[in-house]
VOKELO-363387 format. One record per residue (C-alpha): residue in three letters; x, y, z. Coordinates in steps of 0.1 Angstrom, whole numbers, plus 2048, in hexadecimal, padded with zeros to 3 digits. Example, Ala and Ser with C-alpha at 12.3 -4.5 7.8 and 13.67 -1.06 7.14 Angstrom:
BEGIN
ALA87B7D384E
SER8897F5847
This chain:
BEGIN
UNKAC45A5990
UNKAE759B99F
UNKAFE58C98B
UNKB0D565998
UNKB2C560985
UNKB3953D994
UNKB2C51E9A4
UNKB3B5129C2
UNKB594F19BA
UNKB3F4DC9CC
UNKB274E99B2
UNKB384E2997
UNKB454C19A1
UNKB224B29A6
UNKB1D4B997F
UNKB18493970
UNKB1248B950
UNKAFA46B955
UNKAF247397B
UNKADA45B98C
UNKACB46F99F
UNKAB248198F
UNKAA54A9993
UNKA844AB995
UNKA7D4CD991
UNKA604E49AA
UNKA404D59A6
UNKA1F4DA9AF
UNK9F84D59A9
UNK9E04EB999
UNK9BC4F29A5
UNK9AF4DA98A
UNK9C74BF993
UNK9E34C197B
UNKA0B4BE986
UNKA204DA97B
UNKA474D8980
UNKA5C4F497D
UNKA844F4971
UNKA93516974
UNKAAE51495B
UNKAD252C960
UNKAF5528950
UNKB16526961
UNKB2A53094A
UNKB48529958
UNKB4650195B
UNKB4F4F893A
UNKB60513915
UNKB3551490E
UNKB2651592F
UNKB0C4F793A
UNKAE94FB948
UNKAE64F896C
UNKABD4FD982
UNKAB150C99E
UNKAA04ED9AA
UNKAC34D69A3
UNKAE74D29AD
UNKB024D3996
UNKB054DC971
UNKAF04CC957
UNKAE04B496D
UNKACC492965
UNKAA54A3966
UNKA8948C970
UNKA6549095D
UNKA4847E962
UNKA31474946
UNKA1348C93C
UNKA1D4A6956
UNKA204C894B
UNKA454D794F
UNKA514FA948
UNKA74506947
UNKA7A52794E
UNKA9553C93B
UNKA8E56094C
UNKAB555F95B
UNKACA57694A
UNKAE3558949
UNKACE54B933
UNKAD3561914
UNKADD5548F4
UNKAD6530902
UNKAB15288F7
UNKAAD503902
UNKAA04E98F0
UNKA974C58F6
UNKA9E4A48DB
UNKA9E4818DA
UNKABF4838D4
UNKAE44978EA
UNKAE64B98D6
UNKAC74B28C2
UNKACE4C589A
UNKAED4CF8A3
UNKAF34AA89B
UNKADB4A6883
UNKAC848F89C
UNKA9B4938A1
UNKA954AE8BB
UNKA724AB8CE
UNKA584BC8B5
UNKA364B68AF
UNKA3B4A088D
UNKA5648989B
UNKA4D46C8AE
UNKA624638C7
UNKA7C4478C0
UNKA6D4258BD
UNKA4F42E8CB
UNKA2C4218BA
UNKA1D43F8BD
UNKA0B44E89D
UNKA0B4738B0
UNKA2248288B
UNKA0447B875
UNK9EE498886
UNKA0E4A5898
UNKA084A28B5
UNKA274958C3
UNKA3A4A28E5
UNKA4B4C28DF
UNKA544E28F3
UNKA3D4FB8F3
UNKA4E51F8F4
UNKA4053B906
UNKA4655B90E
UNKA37577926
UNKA1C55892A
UNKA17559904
UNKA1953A8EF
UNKA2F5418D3
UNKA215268C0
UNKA035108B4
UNKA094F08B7
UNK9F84E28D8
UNK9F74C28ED
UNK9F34D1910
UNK9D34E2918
UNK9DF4F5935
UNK9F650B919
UNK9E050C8F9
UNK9C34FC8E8
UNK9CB4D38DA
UNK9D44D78B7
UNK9D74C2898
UNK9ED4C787D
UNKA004E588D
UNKA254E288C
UNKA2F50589A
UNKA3D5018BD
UNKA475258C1
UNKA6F5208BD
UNKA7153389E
UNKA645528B3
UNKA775498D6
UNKA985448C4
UNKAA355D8B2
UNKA9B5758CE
UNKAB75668E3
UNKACC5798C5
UNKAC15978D4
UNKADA5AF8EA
UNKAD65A790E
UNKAC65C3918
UNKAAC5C1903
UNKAA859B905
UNKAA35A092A
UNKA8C5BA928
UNKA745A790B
UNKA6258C923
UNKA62571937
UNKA70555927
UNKA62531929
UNKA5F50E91B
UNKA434F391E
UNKA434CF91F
UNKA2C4B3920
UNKA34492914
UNKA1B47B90D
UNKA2345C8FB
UNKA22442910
UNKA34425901
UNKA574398FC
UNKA6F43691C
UNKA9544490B
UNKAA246191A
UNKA9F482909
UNKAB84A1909
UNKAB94C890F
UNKAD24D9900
UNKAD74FC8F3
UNKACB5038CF
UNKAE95208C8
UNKB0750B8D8
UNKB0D4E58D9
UNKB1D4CD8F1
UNKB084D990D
UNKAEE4C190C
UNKAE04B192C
UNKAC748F933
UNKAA348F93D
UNKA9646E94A
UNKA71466948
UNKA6E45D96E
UNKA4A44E97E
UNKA35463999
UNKA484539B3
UNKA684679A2
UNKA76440999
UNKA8643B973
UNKA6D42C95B
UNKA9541F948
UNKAB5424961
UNKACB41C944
UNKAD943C935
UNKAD043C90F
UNKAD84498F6
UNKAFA451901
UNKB0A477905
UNKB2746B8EF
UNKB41483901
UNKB4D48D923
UNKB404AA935
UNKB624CA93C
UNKB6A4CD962
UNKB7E4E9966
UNKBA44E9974
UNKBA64F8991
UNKBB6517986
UNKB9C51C96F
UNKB8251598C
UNKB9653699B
UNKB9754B981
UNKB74542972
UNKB8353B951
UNKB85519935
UNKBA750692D
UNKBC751D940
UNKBD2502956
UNKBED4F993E
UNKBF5520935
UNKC0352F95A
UNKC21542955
UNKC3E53C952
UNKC3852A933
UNKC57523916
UNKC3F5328FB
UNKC3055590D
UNKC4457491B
UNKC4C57593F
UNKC2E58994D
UNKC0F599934
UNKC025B194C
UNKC1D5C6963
UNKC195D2983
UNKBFF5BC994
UNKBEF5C99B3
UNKBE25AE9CE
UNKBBF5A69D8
UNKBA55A09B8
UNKBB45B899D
UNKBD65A49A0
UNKBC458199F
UNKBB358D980
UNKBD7599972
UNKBE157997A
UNKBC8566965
UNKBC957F948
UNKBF0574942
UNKBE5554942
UNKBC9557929
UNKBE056B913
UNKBFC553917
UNKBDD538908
UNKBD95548EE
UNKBFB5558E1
UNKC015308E5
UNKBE352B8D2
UNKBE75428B6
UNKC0C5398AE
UNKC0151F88E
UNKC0A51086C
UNKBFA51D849
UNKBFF4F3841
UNKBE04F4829
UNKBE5511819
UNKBC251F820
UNKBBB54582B
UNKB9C53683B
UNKBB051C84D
UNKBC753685E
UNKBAF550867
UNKB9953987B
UNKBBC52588A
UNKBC154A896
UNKBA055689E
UNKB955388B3
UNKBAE5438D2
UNKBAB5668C9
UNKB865608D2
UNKB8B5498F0
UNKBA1560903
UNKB8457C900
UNKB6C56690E
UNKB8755E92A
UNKB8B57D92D
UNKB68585936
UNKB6456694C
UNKB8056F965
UNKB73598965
UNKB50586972
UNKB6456D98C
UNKB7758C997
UNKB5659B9A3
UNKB5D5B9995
UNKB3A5BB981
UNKB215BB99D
UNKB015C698A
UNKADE5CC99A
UNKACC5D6975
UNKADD5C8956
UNKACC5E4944
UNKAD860295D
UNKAED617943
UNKAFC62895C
UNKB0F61096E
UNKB31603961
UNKB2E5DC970
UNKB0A5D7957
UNKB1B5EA93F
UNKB375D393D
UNKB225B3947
UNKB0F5BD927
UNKB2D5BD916
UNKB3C59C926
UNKB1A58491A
UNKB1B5928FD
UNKB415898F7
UNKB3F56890C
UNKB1D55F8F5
UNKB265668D4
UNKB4A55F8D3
UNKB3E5418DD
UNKB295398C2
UNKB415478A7
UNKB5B52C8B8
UNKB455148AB
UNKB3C52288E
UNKB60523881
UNKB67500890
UNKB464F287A
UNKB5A501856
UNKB7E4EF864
UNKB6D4D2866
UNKB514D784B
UNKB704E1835
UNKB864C2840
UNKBA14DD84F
UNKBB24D486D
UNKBA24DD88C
UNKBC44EA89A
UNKBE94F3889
UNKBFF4FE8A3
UNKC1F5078A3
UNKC3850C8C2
UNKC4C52D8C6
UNKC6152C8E4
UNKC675588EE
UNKC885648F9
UNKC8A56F91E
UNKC9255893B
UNKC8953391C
UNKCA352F904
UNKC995398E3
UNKC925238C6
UNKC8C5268A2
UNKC6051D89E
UNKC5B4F989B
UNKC3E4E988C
UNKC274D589E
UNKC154B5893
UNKBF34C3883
UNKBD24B3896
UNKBB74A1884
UNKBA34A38A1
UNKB7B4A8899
UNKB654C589F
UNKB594B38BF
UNKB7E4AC8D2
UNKB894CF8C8
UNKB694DE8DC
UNKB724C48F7
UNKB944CF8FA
């Protein structure tokens, strides 16, 4: 499999958060008469610090998906973009991320009259892989037997196996996920999003056969903007450098020496920019004398610039790789490496955001140091401290 590292600007600048117009996925008929649509689910993981969800069968980044009542639709993980982001579907943007009801077989949807949680037998996803249902819980035929009284979708088997290395999560099945929703007098929108990172939810709108919106108004809302990338970071692949091109008062004049032209040099060039972000970043106060505090003040753009890092070596196209698992071969070798870094860094990120904010620390405590060189030099000065929530310091 070839690795695709960036989307094209047009690509990423027809990413909307409550488009209109509506994906409606591949679909077709079965021999007995039953529509089957198909999303094929990837990740750019450049367009936003997390990555969003883009489709085969859509343009743009998390795009506004279009489903049709009591039609059967699969969403197919098999991508190797796709690891560590199983995806899930709620009621609700970012379903228990924010403690808010995710589509399962004992929850009812919103409002609805529907008395589907007393047998449980309420719309859920229906996780597969290899064409085996990980689960017990049925309401579509085509995928298992009806049940009653089942509540095991399969997640707590599909999950956890996105935890896996990449070699080996690419190598143990084809990964899929199920839907068919069936209640008839509920008409909201409902979400995907990923259940190991947050703020990369996208909307589904229940749409008639015709493909029209049964509800054109956007509800519930996404309650925050979607990241465009600068356009520096557009060229070097990476999250948040824009403001970080040297020279800059608080980095040294250059970080890497010597630059050659053609790709190697335009990577140079964004690696002194990423550690110019580094340095800014982890210049900060110990104001709330807490060990925890610091570490994760430090850690945080300690993290980001190695999952910068990794994004600009895949935009450089210096890891062209045919066989993620060919051990033989320094790009998969180093791809390995890079979604592995990119992936969980990420996740730590947010884990270490969630105990600054579950703690009541500060979600940032900088502090400026101006360098000698060409910038006069100053004594540190300390910055105002930021309040900011768990949510704005993602955004930023």
């Amino acid at each position: 499999m070839k690795l695709s590292n960036v989307l094209s600007l047009a690509l990423l600048l027809s990413s909307a958060q409550n488009s209109a117009a509506d994906c409606l996925g591949a679909c077709s008929t079965t021999d007995s008469g039953e529509k089957v649509c198909t999303f094929t689910v990837k990740l750019d993981l450049h367009a936003s610090e997390l990555g969003y969800y883009h489709f085969e069968e859509c343009a743009g980044t998390n795009p506004t998906l279009g489903i049709e009542k009591g039609v059967t639709y699969k969403f197919v993980q098999n991508d190797i973009t796709n690891y560590y982001h199983p995806m899930g579907l709620a009621y609700y943007p970012d379903g228990a991320h924010d403690d808010v009801d995710e589509l399962e077989p004992g929850i009812a949807p919103p409002g609805s009259s529907s008395i589907c949680a007393d047998d449980m037998s309420c719309p859920a996803p229906m996780y597969i892989n290899s064409g085996n249902y990980l689960g017990a819980y049925s309401n579509n035929a085509m995928i298992a037997p009806i049940s009653s009284g089942e509540e095991d979708f399969g997640l707590d088997v599909y999950e956890p196996e996105f935890f896996l290395d990449p070699v080996t999560w690419a190598s143990a099945g084809t990964y899929e996920i199920a839907l068919k929703f069936d209640v008839d007098d509920f008409t909201d929108d409902i979400f995907y999003f990923c259940h190991i990172h947050q703020y990369m939810t996208g909307r589904m709108k229940f749409v008639d056969s015709e493909g029209n919106q049964l509800s054109p108004v956007d509800t519930p809302p996404i309650e925050y903007e979607y990241d465009m990338p600068s356009a520096y970071d557009q060229g070097c692949g990476t999250h948040g450098l824009g403001d970080f091109q040297l020279p800059h008062a608080q980095c040294p004049e250059q970080f890497v020496c010597n630059k050659p032209d053609g790709a190697p040099g335009a990577f140079a060039g964004c690696l002194d920019s990423m550690n110019c972000a580094m340095m800014v970043g982890m210049t900060t106060n110990v104001n709330q004398d807490s060990a925890i505090a610091l570490f994760i003040h430090q850690m945080i753009p300690h993290h980001q610039n190695a999952v910068n890092m990794c994004k600009a070596l895949m935009t450089s196209g210096a890891l062209e790789c045919d066989d993620i698992s060919d051990e033989e071969d320094e790009n998969c070798i180093m791809s390995v490496l890079c979604y592995e870094i990119i992936n969980g860094q990420n996740f730590q990120i947010q884990t270490m955001r969630g105990v600054l904010d579950m703690s009541g620390y500060d979600a940032t405590d900088d502090c400026e140091v101006e360098v000698s060189g060409p910038f006069h030099s100053k004594s540190p000065k300390a910055s105002k401290t930021s309040k900011k929530s768990k949510k704005s310091a993602l955004r930023k």
